[in-house]
N, C-alpha and C positions, 0 to 999 in steps of 0.2 A: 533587254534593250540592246539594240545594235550600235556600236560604237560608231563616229562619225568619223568616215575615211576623209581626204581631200588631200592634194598633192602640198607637197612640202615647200613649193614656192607661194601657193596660197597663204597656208598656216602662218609663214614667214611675216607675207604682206599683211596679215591681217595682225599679228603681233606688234609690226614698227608701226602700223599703223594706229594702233591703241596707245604706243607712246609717242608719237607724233601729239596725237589726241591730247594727251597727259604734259605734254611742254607747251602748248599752246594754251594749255590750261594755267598751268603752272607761270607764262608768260602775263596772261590773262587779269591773273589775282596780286601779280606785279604793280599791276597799276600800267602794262603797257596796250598800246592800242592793237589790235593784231589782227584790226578788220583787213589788212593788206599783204599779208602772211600767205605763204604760200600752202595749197592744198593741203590735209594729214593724210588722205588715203595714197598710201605708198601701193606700187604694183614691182613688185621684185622681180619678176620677168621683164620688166620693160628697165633694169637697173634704175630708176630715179631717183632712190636717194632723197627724199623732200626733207627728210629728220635733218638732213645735214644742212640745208637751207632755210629752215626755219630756224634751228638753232644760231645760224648765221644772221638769219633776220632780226631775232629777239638782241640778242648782243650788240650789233650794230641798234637798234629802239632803246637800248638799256646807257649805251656808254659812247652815243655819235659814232665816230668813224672808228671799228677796232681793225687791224690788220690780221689779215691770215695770210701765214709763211706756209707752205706746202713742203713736204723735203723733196719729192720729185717736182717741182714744177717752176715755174717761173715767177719769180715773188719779187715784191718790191723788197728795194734796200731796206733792213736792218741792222741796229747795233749787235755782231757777232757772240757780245757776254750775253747780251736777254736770251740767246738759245743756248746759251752754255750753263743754263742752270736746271737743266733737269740731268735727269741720274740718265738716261739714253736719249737716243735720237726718235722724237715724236712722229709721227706721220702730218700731222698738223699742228704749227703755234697757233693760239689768238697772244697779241699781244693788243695789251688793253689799257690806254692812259684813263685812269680814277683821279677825280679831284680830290676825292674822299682822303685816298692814300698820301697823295700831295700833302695836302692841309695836316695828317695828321701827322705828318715827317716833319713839317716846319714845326710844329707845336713839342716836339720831342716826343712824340708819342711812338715811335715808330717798335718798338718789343710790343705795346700790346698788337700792333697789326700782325707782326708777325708771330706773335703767338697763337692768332686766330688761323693764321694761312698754315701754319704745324698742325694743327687740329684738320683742314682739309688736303693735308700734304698730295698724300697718295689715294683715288679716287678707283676704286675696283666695284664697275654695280654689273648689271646683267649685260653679257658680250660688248661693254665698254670699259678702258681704263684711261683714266686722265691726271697729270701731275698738275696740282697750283703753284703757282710758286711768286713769290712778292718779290716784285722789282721798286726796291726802296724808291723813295722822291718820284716816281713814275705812276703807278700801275699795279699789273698783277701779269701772269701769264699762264694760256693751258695749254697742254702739251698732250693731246689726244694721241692714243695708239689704235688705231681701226677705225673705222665708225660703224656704233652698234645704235644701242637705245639711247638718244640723248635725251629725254626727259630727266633721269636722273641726274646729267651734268649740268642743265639747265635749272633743276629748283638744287644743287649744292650751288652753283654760282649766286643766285638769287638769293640764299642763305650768307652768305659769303658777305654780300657784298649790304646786305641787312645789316647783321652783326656791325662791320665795321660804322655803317650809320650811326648805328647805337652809339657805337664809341665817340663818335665825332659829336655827337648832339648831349654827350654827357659833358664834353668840355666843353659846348657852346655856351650849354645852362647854370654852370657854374661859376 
């Protein structure tokens, strides 16, 4: 059997493009809408990048307006501590106001949220790395270094942001 040649910008695009595939899935089983999401077939020669705008899109469907800080570019005003809490300087923040996190700060519950965000502290999956980090009484914030595969940032956030549900819906019922 002859092995399948194809040049390495193909193999690429057809890789993001399966995780494209795979967060829009992952968005999908969310519960979010994503008939308005932007294409998966990524073309690596043409630079497009769609992973990095659907992962944008999903976040923005998941938590209203979230802000993304750029460290090279032109970014709205933020509070200087929300980016001083990762161990380096990310290529990209989302910072992301949660009602979840809110309600569960006023309630004193605030160790279990952050016991859960210790558990996705440091996020290392294929040519991606992302820090979580919990901005008490606010939110949450990710701190991407590159942009690789985001289907796996996209079902840890989705995980993430699950879990804390749980916790919140245990004290509702109680």
């Amino acid at each position: 059997m002859e092995p399948i040649v194809m040049p390495v910008e193909d193999y690429y695009s057809y890789h993001q493009s399966a995780s494209n595939l795979a967060m829009l899935k992952a968005f999908f089983d969310a519960g979010i809408d994503i008939s308005k999401f932007s294409e998966f077939m990524e073309m690596i020669g043409w630079n497009t990048e769609l992973g990095f705008e659907i992962f944008n899109e999903g976040l923005n469907a998941m938590f209203g307006e979230v802000i993304l800080y750029e460290a090279y570019g032109d970014n709205p005003k933020v509070d200087e501590e929300d980016l001083q809490v990762f161990d380096s300087v990310p290529d990209y923040v989302y910072l992301i106001e949660d009602q979840t996190i809110k309600a569960l700060y006023r309630d004193n519950r605030g160790p279990e949220v952050e016991e859960w965000f210790n558990r996705y502290h440091d996020f290392d999956g294929h040519y991606t790395f992302a820090e979580f980090r919990c901005l008490p009484h606010k939110g949450f914030t990710i701190g991407l270094y590159g942009i690789g595969f985001f289907h796996e940032i996209a079902k840890c956030t989705i995980d993430l942001t699950k879990q804390l549900d749980k916790i919140y819906h245990q004290e509702v019922s109680n």
